[in-house]
C-alpha positions in Angstrom: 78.9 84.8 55.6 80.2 88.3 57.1 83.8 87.5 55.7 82.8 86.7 52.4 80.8 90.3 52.2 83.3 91.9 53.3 85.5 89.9 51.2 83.4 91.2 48.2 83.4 94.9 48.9 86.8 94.4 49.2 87.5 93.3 46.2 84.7 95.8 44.8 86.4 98.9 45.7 89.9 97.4 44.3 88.6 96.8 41.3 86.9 100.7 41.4 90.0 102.4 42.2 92.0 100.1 39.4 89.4 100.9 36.7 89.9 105.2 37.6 94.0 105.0 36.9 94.2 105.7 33.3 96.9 104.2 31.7 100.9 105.0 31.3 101.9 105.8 27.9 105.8 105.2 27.3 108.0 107.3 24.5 110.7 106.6 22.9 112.8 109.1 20.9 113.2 108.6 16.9 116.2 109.0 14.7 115.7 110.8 11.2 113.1 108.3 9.5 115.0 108.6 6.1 118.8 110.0 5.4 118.2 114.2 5.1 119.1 115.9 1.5 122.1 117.6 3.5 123.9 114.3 3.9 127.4 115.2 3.4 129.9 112.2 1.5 133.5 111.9 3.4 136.4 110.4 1.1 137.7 108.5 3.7 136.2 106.2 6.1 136.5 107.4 9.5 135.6 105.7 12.7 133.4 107.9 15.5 132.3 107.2 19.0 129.4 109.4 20.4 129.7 109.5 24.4 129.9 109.8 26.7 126.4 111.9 26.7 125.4 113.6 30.0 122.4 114.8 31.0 121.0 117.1 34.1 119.3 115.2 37.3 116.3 116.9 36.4 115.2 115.3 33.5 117.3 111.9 34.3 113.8 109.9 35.2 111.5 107.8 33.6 108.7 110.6 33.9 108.9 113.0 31.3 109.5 116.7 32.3 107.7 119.9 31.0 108.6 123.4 31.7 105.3 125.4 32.9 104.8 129.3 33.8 106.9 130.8 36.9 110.1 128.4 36.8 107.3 125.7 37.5 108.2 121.8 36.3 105.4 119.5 35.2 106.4 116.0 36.0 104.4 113.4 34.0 102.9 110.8 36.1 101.4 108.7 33.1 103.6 109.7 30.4 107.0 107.9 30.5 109.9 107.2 28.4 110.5 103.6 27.6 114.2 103.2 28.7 116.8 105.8 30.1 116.6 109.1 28.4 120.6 109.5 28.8 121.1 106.0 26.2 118.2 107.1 23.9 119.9 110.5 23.4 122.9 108.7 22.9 121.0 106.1 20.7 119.4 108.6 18.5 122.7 111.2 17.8 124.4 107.9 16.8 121.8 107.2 14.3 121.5 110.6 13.0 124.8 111.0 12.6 125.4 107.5 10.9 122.5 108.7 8.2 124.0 112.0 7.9 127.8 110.8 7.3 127.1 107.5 5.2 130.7 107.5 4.6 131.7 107.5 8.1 130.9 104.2 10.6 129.1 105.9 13.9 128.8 103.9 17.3 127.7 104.5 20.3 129.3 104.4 23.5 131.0 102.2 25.2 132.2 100.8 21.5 134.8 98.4 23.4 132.9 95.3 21.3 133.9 96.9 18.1 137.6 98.4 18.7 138.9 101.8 19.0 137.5 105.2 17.5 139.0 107.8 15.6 137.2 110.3 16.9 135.1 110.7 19.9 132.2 113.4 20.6 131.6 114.1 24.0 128.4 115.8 24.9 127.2 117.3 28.1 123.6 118.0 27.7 122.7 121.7 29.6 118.8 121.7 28.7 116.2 119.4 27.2 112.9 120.1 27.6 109.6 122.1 26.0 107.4 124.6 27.2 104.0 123.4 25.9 102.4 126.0 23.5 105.2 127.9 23.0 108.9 126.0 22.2 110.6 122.8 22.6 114.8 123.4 23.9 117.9 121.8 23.7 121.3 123.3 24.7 124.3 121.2 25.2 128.0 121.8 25.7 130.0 119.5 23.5 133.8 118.4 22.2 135.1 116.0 19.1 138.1 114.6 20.9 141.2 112.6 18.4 140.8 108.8 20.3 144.4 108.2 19.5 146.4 111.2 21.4 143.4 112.3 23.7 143.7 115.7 22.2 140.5 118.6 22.0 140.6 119.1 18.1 137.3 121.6 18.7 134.3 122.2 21.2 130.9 124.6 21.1 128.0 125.1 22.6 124.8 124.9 21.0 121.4 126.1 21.9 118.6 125.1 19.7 114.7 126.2 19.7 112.2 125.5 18.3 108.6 126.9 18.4 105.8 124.2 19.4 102.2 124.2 18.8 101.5 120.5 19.7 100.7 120.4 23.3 100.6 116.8 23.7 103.2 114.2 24.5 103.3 112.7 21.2 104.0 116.2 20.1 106.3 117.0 22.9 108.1 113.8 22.2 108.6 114.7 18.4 109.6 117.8 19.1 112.5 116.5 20.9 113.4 114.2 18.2 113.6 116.6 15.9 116.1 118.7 18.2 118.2 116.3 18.2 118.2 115.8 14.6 119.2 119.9 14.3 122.0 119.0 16.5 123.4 116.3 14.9 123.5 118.4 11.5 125.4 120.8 13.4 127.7 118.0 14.5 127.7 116.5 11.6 129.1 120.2 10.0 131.7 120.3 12.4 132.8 116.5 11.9 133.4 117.2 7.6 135.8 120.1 8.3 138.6 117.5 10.7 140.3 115.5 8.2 
């Protein structure tokens, strides 16, 4: 009989401390939702690899990461991305970039399953992240490479901001969608002038 009560509370206080976790929410970043009016038209059919992307150890975790006052981090204990940030990145500037050069055929890497590229962008992601209330950052080195001879045909740096007013991680998360989206017009520039 003493088991079993025991047994009971046991199981009483389990259930207790399981009902007081609220649940983890899980993000995924989105590509443009429709091509943009900027779309630019190529004559000629070019093949380009995004990748590889890199991103800094901070932010490389399933937990999303917010900056806070004082060079403080926020680490996100129920607010989680859905698969590894580095591939969505990668996922989403391949999808932007396909909608914003219809002409062109966009993949991401590896691309060893569909051939060689013509051109490959290689991006080294410096910053990206929000500060809730006030903006929402991206700044990333980056390089459009020629495939064939391995040669630099350009490189920049780009630092985007944005100002945010949606302090929540739905917000957060579009925010950084839409970053990405700025970056991949100004990829997307760069790509129309190499012929």
């Amino acid at each position: 009989m003493k088991i079993s009560h025991w047994l009971l509370i046991g199981s009483l206080l389990l259930l207790s401390a399981c009902a007081s976790t609220p649940p983890t929410s899980f993000y995924v970043l989105e590509p443009f939702s429709k091509p943009p009016a900027s779309a630019t038209g190529m004559e000629k059919q070019r093949l380009i690899g995004v990748g590889p992307v890199s991103i800094p150890a901070l932010i490389e975790r399933q937990k999303i990461v917010t900056r806070k006052a004082d060079n403080n981090i926020e680490i996100a204990e129920f607010h989680q991305w859905a698969s590894p940030l580095k591939e969505n990145i990668t996922q989403v500037l391949t999808r932007d970039l396909a909608l914003l050069m219809p002409d062109d055929v966009v993949r991401s890497y590896p691309w060893g399953a569909f051939g060689s590229v013509d051109y490959r962008i290689i991006v080294d992601v410096v910053r990206f992240d929000t500060h809730p209330g006030r903006s929402a950052n991206l700044e990333a080195g980056w390089a459009i490479m020629n495939e064939k001879n391995h040669q630099i045909l350009t490189h920049g740096h780009s630092r985007i901001e944005q100002p945010l007013s949606d302090t929540s991680y739905t917000g957060t998360v579009n925010a950084l969608s839409a970053l990405l989206g700025e970056f991949s017009r100004e990829l997307s520039l760069t790509l129309a002038k190499i012929k």
